[in-house]
C-alpha atoms as an extended CHARMM CRD file, in Angstrom:
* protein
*
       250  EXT
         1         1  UNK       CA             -1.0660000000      -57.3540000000       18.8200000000  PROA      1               0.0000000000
         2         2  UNK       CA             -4.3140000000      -56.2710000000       19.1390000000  PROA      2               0.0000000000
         3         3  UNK       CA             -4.0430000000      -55.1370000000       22.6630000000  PROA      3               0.0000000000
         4         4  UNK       CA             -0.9310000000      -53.2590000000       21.8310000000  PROA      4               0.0000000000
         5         5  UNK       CA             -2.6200000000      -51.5450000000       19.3950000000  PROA      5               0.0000000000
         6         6  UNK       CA             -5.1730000000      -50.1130000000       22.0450000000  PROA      6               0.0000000000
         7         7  UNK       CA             -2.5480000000      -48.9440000000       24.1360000000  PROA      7               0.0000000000
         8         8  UNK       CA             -1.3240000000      -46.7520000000       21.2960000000  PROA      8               0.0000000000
         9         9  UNK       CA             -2.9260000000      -43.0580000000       21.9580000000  PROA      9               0.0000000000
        10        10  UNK       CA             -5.3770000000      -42.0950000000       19.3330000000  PROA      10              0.0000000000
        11        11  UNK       CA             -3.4170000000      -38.8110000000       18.4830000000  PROA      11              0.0000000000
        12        12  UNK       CA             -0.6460000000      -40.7260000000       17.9900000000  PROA      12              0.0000000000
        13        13  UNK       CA             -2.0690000000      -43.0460000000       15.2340000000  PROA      13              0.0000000000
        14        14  UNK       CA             -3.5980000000      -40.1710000000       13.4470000000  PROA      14              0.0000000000
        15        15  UNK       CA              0.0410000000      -38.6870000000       13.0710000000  PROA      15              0.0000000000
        16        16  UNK       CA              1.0190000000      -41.7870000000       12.0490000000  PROA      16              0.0000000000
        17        17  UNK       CA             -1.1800000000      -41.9300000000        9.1120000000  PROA      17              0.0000000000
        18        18  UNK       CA             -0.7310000000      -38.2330000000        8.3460000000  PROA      18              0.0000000000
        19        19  UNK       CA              2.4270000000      -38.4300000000        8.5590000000  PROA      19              0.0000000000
        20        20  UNK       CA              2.0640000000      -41.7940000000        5.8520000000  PROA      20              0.0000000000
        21        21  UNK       CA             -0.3800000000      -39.7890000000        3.4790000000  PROA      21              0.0000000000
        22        22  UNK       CA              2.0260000000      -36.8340000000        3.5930000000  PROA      22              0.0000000000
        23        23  UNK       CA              4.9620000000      -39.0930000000        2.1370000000  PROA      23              0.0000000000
        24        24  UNK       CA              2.3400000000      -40.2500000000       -0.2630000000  PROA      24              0.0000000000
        25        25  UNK       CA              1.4640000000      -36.6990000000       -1.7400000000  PROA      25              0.0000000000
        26        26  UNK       CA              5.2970000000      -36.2840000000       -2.0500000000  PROA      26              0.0000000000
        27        27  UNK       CA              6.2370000000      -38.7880000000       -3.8590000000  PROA      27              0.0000000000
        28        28  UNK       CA              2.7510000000      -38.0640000000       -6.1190000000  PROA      28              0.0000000000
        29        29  UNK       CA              3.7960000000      -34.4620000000       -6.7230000000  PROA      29              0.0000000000
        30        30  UNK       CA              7.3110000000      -34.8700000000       -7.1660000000  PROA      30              0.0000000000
        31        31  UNK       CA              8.1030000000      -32.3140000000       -4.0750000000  PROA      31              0.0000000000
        32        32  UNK       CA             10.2600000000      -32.9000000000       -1.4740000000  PROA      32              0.0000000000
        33        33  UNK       CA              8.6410000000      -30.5730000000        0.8570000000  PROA      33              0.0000000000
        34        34  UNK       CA              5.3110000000      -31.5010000000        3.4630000000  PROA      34              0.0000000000
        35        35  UNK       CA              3.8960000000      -28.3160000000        3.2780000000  PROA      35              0.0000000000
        36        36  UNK       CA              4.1510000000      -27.9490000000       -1.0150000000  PROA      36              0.0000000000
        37        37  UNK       CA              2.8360000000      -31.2370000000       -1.2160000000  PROA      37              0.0000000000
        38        38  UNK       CA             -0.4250000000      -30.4400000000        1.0430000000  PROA      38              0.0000000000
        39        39  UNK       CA             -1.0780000000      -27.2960000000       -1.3600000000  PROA      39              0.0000000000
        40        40  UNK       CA             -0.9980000000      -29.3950000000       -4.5200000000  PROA      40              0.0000000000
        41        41  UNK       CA             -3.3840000000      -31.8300000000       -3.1940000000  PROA      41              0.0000000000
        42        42  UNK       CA             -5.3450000000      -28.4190000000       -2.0580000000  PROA      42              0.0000000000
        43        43  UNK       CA             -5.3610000000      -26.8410000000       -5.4280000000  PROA      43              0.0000000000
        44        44  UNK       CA             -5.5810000000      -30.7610000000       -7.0390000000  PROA      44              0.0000000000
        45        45  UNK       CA             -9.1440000000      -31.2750000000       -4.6850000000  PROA      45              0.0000000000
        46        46  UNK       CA            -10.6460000000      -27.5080000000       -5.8320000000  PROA      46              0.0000000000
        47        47  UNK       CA             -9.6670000000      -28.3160000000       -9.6330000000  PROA      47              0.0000000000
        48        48  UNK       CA            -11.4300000000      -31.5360000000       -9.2040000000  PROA      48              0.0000000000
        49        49  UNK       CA            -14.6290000000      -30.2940000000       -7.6210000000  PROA      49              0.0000000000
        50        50  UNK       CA            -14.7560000000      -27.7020000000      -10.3260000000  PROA      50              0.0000000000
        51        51  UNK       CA            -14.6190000000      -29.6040000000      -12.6690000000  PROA      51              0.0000000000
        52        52  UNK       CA            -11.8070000000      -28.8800000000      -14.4160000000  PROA      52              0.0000000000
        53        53  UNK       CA            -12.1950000000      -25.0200000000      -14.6750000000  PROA      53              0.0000000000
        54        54  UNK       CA            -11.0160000000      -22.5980000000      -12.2080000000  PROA      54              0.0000000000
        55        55  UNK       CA            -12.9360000000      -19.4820000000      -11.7370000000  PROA      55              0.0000000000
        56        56  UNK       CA            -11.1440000000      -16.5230000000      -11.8820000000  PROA      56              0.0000000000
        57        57  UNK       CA            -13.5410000000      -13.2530000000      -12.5700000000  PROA      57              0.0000000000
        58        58  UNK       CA            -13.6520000000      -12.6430000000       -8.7080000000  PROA      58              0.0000000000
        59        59  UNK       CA             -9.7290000000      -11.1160000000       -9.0060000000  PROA      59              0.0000000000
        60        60  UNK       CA            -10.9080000000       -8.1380000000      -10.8060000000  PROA      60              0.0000000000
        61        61  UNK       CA            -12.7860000000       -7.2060000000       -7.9140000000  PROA      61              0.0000000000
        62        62  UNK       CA            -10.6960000000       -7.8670000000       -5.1980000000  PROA      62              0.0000000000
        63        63  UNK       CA             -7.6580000000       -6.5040000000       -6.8970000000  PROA      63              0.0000000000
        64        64  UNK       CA             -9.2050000000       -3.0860000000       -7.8040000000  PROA      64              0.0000000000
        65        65  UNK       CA            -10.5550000000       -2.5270000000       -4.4120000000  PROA      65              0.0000000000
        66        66  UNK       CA             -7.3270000000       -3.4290000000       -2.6030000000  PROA      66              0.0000000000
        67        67  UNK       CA             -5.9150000000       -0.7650000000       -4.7300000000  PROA      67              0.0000000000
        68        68  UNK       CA             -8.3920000000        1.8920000000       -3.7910000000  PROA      68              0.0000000000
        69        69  UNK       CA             -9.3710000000        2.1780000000       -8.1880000000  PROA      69              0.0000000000
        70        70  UNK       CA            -12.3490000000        2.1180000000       -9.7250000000  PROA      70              0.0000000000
        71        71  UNK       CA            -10.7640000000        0.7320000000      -13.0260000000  PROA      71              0.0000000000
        72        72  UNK       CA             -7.4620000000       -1.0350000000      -13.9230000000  PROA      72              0.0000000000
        73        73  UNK       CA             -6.4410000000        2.2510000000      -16.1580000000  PROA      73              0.0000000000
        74        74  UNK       CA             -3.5030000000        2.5080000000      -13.5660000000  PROA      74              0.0000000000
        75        75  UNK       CA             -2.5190000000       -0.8180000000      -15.0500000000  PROA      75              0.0000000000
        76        76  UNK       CA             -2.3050000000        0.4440000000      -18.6250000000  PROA      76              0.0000000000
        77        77  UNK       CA              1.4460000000       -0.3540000000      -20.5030000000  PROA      77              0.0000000000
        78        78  UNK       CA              2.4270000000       -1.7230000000      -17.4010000000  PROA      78              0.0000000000
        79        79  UNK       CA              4.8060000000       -4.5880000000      -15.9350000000  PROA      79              0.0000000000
        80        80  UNK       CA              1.8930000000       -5.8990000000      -13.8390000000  PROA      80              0.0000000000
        81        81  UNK       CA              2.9520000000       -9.5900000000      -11.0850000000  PROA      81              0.0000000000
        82        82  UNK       CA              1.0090000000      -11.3730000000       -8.9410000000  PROA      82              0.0000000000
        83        83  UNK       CA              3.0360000000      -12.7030000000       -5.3960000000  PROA      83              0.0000000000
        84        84  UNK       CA              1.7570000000      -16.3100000000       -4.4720000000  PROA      84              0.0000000000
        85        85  UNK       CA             -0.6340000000      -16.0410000000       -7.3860000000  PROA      85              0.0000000000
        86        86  UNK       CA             -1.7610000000      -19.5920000000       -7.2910000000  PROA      86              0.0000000000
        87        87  UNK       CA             -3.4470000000      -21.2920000000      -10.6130000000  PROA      87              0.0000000000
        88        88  UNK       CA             -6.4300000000      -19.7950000000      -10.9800000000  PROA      88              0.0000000000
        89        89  UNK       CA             -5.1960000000      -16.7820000000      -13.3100000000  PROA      89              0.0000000000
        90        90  UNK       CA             -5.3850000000      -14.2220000000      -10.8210000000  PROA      90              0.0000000000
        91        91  UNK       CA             -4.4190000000      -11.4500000000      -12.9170000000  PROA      91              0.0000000000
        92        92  UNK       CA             -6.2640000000      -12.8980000000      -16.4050000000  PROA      92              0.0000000000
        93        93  UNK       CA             -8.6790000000       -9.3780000000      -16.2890000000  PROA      93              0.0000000000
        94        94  UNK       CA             -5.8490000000       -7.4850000000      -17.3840000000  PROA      94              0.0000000000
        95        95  UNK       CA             -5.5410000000       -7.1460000000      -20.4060000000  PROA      95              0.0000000000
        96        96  UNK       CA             -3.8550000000       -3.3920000000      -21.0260000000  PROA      96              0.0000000000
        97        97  UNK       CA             -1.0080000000       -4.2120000000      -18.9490000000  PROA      97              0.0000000000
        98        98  UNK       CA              2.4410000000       -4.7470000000      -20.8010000000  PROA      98              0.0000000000
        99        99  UNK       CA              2.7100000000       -7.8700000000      -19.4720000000  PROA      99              0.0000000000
       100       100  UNK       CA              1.0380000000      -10.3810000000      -16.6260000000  PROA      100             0.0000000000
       101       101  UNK       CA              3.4430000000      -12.3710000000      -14.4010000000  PROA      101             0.0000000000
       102       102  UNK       CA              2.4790000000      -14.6540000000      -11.8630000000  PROA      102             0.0000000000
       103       103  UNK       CA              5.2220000000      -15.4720000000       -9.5640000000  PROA      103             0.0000000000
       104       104  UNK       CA              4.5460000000      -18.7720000000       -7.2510000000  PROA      104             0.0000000000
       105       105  UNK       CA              6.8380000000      -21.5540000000       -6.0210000000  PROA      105             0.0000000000
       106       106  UNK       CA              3.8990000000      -24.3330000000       -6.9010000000  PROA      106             0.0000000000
       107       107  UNK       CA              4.2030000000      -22.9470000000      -10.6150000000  PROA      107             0.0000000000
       108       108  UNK       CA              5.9470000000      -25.8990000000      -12.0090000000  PROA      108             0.0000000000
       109       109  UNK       CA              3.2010000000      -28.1330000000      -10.6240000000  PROA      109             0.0000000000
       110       110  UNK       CA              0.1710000000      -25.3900000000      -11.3630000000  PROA      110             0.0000000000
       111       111  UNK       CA              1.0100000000      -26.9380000000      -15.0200000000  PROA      111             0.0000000000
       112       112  UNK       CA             -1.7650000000      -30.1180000000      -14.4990000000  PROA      112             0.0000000000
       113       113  UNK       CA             -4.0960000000      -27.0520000000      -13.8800000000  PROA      113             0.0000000000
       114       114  UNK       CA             -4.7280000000      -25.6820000000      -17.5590000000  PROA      114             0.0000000000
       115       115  UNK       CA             -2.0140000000      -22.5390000000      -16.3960000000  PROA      115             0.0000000000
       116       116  UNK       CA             -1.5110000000      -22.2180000000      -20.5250000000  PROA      116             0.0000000000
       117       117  UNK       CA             -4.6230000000      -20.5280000000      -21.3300000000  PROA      117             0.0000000000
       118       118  UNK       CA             -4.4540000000      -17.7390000000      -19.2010000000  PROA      118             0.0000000000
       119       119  UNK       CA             -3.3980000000      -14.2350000000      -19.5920000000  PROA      119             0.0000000000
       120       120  UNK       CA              0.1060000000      -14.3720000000      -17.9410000000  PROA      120             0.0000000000
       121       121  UNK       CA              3.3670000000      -15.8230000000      -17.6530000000  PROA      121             0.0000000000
       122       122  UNK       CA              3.9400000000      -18.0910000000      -14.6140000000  PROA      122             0.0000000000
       123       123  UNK       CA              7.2900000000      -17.8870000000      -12.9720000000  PROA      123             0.0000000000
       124       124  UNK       CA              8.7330000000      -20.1680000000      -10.4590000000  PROA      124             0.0000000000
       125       125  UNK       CA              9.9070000000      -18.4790000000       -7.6850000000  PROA      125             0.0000000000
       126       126  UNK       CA             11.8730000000      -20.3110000000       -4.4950000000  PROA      126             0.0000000000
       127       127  UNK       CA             11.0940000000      -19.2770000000       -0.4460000000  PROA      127             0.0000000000
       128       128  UNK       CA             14.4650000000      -17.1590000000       -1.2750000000  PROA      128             0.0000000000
       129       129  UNK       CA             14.5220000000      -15.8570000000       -4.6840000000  PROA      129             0.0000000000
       130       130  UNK       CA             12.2850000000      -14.2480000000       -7.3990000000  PROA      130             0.0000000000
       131       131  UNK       CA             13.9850000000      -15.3890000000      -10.5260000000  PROA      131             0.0000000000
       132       132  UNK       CA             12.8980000000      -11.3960000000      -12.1050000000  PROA      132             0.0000000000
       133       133  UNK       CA             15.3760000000       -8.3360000000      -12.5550000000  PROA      133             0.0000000000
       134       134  UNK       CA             15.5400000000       -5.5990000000      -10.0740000000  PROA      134             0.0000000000
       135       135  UNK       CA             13.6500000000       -2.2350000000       -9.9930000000  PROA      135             0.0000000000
       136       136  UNK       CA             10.9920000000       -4.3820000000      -13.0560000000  PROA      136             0.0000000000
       137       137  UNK       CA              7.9500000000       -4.6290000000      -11.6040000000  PROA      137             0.0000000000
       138       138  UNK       CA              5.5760000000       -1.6010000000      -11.7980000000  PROA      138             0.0000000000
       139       139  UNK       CA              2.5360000000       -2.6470000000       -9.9580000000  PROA      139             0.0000000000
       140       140  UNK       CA              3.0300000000       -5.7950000000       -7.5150000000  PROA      140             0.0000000000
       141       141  UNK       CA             -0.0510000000       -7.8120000000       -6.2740000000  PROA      141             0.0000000000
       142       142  UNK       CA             -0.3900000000      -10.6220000000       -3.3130000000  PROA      142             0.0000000000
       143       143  UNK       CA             -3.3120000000      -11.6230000000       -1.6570000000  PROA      143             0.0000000000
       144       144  UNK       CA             -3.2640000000      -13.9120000000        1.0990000000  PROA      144             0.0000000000
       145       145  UNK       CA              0.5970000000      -15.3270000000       -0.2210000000  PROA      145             0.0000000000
       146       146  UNK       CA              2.8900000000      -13.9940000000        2.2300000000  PROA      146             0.0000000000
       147       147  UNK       CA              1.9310000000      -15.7840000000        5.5770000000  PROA      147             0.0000000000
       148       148  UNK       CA              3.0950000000      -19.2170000000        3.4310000000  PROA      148             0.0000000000
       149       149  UNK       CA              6.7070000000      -18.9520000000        3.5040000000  PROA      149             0.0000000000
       150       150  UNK       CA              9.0230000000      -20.1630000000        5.7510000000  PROA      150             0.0000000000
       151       151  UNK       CA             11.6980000000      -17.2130000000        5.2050000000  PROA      151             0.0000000000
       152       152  UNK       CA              9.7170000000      -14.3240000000        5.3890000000  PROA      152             0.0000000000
       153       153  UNK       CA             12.3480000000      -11.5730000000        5.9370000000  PROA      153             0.0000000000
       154       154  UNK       CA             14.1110000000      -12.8900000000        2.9930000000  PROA      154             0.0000000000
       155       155  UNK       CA             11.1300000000      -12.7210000000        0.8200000000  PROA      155             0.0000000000
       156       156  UNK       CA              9.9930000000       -9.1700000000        1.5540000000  PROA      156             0.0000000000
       157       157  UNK       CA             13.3560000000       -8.2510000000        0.4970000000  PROA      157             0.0000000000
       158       158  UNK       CA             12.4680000000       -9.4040000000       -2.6720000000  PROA      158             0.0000000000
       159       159  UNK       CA              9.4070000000       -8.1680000000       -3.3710000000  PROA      159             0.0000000000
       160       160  UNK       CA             11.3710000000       -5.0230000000       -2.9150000000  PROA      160             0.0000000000
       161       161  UNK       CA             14.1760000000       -5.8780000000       -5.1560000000  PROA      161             0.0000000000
       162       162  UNK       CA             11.9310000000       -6.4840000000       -8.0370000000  PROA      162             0.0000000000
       163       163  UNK       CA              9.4080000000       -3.6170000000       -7.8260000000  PROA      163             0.0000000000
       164       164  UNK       CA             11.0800000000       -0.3790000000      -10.2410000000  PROA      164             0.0000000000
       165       165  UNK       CA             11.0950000000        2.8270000000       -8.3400000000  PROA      165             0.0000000000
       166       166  UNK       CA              7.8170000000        4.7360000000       -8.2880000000  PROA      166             0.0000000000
       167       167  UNK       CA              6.0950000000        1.3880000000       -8.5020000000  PROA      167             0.0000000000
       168       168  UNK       CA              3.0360000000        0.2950000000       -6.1560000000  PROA      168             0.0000000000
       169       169  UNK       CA              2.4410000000       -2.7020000000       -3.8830000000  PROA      169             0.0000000000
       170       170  UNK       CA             -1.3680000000       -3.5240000000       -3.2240000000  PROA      170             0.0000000000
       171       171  UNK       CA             -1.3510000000       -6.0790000000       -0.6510000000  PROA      171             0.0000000000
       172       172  UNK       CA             -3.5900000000       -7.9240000000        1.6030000000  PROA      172             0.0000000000
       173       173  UNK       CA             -2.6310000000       -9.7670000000        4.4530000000  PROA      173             0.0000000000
       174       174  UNK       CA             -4.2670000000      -12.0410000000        6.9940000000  PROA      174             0.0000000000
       175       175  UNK       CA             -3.4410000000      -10.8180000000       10.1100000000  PROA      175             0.0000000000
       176       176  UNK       CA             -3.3110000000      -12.5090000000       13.5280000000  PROA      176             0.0000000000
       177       177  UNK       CA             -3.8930000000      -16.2930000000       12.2860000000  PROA      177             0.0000000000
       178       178  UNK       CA             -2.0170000000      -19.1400000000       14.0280000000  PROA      178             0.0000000000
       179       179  UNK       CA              0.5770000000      -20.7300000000       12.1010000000  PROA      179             0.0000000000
       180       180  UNK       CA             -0.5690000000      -24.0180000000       10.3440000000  PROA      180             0.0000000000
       181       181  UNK       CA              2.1380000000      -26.4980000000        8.3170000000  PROA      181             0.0000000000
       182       182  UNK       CA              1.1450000000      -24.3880000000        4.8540000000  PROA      182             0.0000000000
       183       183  UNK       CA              0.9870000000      -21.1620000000        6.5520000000  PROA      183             0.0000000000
       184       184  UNK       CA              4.0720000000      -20.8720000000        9.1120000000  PROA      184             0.0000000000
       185       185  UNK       CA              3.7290000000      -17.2950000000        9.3040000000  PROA      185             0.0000000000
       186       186  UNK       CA              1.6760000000      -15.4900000000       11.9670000000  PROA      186             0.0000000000
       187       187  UNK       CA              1.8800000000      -11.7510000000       10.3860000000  PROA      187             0.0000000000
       188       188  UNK       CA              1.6220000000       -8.9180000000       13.0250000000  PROA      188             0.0000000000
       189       189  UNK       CA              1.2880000000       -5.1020000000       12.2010000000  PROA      189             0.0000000000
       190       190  UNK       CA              5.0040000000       -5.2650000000       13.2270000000  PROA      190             0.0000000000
       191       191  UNK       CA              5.9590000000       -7.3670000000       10.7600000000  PROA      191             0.0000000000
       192       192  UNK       CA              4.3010000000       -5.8960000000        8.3030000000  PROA      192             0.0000000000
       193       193  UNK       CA              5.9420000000       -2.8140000000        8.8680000000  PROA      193             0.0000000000
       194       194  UNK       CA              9.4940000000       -4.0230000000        9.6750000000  PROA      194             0.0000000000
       195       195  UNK       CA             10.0600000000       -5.9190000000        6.4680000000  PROA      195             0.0000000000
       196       196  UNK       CA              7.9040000000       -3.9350000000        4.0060000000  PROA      196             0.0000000000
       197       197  UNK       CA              5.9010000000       -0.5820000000        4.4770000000  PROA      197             0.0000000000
       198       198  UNK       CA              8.9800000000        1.1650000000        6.3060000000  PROA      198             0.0000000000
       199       199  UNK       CA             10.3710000000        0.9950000000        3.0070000000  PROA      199             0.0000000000
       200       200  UNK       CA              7.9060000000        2.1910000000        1.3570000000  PROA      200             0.0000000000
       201       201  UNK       CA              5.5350000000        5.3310000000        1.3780000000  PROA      201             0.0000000000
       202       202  UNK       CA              2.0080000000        3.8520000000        2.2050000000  PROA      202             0.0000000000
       203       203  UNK       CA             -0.9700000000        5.8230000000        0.4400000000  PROA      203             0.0000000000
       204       204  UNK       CA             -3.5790000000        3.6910000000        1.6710000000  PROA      204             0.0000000000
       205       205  UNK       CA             -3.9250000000        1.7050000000        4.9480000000  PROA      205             0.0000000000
       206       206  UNK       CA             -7.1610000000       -1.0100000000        6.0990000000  PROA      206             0.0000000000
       207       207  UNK       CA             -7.3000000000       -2.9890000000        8.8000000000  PROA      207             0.0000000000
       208       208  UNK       CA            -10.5890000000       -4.5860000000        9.6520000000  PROA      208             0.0000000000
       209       209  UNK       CA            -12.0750000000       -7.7510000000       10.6000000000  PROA      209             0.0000000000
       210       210  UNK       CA            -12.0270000000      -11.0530000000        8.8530000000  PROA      210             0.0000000000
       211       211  UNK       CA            -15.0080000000      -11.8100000000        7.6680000000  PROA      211             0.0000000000
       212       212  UNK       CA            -17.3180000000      -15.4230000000        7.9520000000  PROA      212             0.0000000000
       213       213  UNK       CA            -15.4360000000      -17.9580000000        6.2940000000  PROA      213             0.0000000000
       214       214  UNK       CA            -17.5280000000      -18.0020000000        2.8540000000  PROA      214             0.0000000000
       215       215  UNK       CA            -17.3420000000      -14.0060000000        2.6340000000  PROA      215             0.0000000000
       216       216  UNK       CA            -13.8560000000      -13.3820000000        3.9430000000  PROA      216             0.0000000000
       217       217  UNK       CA            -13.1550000000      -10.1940000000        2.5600000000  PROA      217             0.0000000000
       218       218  UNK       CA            -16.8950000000       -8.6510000000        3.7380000000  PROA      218             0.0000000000
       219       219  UNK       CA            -15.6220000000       -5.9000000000        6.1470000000  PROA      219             0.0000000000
       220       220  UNK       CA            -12.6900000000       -4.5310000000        3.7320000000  PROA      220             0.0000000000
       221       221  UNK       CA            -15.1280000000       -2.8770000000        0.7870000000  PROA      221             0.0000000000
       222       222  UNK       CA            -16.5500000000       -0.9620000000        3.3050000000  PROA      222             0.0000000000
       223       223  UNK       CA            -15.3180000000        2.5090000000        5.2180000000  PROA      223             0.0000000000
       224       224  UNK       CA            -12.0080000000        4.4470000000        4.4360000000  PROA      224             0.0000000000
       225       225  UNK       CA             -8.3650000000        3.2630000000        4.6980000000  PROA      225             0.0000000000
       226       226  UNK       CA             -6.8850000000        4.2570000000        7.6990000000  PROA      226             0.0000000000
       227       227  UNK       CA             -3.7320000000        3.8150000000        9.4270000000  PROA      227             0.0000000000
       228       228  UNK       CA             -3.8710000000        1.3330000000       11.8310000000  PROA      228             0.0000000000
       229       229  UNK       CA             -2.3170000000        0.7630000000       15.5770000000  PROA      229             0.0000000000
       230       230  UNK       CA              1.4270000000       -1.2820000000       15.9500000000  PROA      230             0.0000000000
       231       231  UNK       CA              0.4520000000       -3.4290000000       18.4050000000  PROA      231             0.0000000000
       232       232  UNK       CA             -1.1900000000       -7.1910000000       18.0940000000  PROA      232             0.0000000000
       233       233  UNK       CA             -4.7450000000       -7.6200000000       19.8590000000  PROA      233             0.0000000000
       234       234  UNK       CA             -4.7780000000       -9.3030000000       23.0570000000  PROA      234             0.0000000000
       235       235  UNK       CA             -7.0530000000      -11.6150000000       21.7020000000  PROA      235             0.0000000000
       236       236  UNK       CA             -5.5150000000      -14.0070000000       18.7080000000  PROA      236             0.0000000000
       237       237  UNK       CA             -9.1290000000      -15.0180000000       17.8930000000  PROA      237             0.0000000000
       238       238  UNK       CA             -9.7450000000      -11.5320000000       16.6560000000  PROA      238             0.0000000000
       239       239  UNK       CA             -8.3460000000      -12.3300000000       12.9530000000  PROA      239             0.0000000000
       240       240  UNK       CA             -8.0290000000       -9.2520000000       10.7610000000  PROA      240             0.0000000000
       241       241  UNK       CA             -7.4480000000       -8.6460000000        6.8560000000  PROA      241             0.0000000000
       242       242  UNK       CA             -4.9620000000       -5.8830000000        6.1960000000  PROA      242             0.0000000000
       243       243  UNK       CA             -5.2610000000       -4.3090000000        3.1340000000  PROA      243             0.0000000000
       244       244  UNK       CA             -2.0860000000       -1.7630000000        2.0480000000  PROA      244             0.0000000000
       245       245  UNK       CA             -1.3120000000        0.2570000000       -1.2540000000  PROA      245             0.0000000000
       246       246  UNK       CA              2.2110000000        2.1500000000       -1.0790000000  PROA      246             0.0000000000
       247       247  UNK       CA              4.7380000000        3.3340000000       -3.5640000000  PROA      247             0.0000000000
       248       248  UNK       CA              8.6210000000        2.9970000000       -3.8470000000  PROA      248             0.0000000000
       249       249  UNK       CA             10.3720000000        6.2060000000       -4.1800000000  PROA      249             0.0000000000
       250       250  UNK       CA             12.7170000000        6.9060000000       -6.0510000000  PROA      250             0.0000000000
């Protein structure tokens, strides 16, 4: 037995036991699905080493300069969601908006994560539907969401359905990065265009590149939003972080 066992490739044993753990987490988490059951025991491992508290200040930042505002005034008595918000209460700064939604499809098990006490409502979305009405969203966040589904044509359509006329998406995406099991998609300026901004009238446009790991977001709150070329880079390694603000007509 022990000589079979040598015989057996390394790489092969390791997806053997990854494939064992995975089963593990999804039977743990109550998911039938590999790639939601790796998140929650992402999200699970960062709640832990925080000890119990997520931070969440960090959004306010982010949010407002991926929107091109120095305040969240254009936020005031307004129907504000959060695409692939995660648990940390993304959009808990707000607090002049109408209303806070986060929409995830983890939101059922975010619950373990003290979700409660923030400043929104969490809804559970699926890779297919956002259970919201159409034309109800006024301003529609996502940071570093969309790249996780599996049907990502169907989802853009979504986020369109749900966002009222003359209301704004502020996006950024992570451009260029090889699909992993939680992140199938590999988003391309083409995409990106296809299935959202061609629908849309784009007031601001950034594409720069990723920053180190620790400071990912280094290069975008720097120089002015401009539009960028349709065409992927011929090198993959060259990850970039598109940031995008555009309006739906009317």
């Amino acid at each position: 037995m022990t000589t079979l066992k040598k015989l057996i490739p390394t790489s092969t044993k390791l997806r053997y036991w990854r494939w064992l753990e995975d089963r593990r987490l999804m039977r743990e988490f109550g998911v039938s699905n590999v790639k939601y059951a790796r998140e929650l025991d992402y999200w699970r491992s960062r709640w832990e080493s925080s000890a119990g508290r997520f931070e969440n200040e960090f959004y306010e930042r982010i949010f407002l300069a991926m929107a091109g505002e120095a305040d969240a005034a254009f936020c005031a008595d307004r129907i504000v969601a959060d695409f692939g918000c995660g648990p940390r209460g993304s959009l808990n700064w707000l607090t002049t908006s109408r209303v806070n939604i986060g929409i995830d499809v983890l939101a059922n098990g975010y619950s373990r994560f003290g979700i409660a006490r923030h400043n929104m409502c969490y809804v559970c979305a699926t890779e297919r539907t956002i259970p919201l009405p159409s034309n109800y969203v006024d301003v529609l966040f996502t940071l570093n969401a969309i790249d996780h589904v599996d049907n990502f044509e169907t989802i853009c359509e979504e986020c369109l359905r749900i966002l009222a006329a003359g209301g704004t998406l502020v996006g950024s995406f992570n451009m260029y990065e090889r699909p992993t099991a939680c992140e199938p998609q590999c988003l391309t300026e083409d995409m990106i265009e296809r299935h959202l901004l061609r629908f849309l009238k784009v007031q601001t446009y950034r594409l720069v590149p990723q920053g180190p790991k620790d400071d990912r977001y280094r290069y975008c709150f720097s120089g002015q939003p401009v539009k960028g070329v349709q065409s992927a880079p011929s090198d993959m390694s060259a990850l970039k972080i598109l940031w995008v603000r555009a309006d739906k007509t009317a």
